[in-house]
N, C-alpha and C positions, 0 to 999 in steps of 0.2 A: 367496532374494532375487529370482530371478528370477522365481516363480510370485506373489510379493510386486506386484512391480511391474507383471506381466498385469494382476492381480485389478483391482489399482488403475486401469490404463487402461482396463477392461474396466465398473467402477463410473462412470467420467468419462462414457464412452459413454452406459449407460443412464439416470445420472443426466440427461445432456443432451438426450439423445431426450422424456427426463419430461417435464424444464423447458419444452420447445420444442411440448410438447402432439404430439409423434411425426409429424407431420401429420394425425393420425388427426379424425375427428368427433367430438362430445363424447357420451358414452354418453346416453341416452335419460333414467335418472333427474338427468343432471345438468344436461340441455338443458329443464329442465319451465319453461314461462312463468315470465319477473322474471327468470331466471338470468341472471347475469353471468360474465364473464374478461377478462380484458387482452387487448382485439384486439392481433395481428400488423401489425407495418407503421407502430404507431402512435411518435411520437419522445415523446410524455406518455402515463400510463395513458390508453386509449378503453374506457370502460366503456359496452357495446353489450347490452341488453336485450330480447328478447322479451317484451312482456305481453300481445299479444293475437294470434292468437287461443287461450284459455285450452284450449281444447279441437278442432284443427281439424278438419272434416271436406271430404269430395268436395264440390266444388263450391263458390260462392265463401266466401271468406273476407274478412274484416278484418283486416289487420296493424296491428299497434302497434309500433315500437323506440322505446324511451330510448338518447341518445346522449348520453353528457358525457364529459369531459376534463378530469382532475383532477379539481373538485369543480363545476365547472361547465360548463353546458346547449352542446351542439355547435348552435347556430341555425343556419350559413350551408350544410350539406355537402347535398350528392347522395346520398339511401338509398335503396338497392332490397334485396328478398328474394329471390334465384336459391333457384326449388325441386329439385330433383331425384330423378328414382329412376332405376338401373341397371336397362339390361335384363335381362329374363327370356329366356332363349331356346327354356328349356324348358317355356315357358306360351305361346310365339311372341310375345310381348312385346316390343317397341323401347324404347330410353333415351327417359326420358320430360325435359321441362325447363323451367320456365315464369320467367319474372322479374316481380317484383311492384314496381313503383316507386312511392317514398312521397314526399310533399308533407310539410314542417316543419306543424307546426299551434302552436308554439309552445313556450316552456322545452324544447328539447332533444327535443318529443318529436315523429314521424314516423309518419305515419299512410296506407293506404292496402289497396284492394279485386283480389280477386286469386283467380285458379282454382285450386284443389286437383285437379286430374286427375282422381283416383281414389283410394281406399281404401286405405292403408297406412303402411309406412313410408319416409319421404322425408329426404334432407337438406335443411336449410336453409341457406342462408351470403348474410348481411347484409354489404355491401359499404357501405359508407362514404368519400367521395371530395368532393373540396372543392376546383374548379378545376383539374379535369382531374387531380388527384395523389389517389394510394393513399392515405387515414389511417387505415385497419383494416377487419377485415372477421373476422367471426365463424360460425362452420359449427357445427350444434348437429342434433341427428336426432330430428323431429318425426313423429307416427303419428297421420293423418287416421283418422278412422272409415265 
């Protein structure tokens, strides 16, 4: 009974780490432009899309999000892109870090021009905010060329 009852809180744990995306970023094939997931922080689904850019590279870029709520277009919020990569130390490399902020261009979708640093791979995490308050934000791991 009692290795019974471990198992079982030991299942709750990792089931909930699952549920809760672990804090982790989203693997690389699952962050490919259009991907969706239920931002964090949201009190309705925030379904928060990357479609552009389909391919990024160094140097500047175009971002796209779709943002909607339930089944409809998020118009009023505040979107930017935080890029990031961790330092290298063993390349003498510094934490790299840019933020991309997008202008609504209409139905939901956010649009806006923006530097790739360099060559790699990067996190991305789309903040979404709406008079000063949190309503999701999505981290997904992007590879410039």
């Amino acid at each position: 009974m009692r290795r019974l009852t471990w198992a079982l809180g030991l299942l709750a744990i990792v089931g909930g780490a699952a549920a809760c995306g672990g804090g982790q970023p989203a693997p690389a094939d699952e962050a490919a432009p259009a991907a969706s997931a239920p931002a964090s922080g949201a009190t309705q689904e925030l379904d928060i899309r990357l479609s552009e850019p389909a391919q990024p590279r160094s140097g500047e870029n175009t971002f796209e999000v779709m943002v909607m709520q339930g089944s409809q277009p998020v118009t009023d919020a505040d979107v930017s892109v935080e890029l990031h990569m961790a330092a290298m130390p063993s390349m003498n490399m510094p934490e790299m870090r840019n933020t991309v902020t997008l202008q609504h261009e209409g139905e939901g979708r956010y649009r806006g021009t923006g530097n790739v640093m360099m060559a790699g791979s990067w996190d991305a995490t789309i903040m979404v905010m709406r008079g000063g308050q949190h309503l999701g934000d999505r981290t997904m791991a992007i590879i410039a060329k």
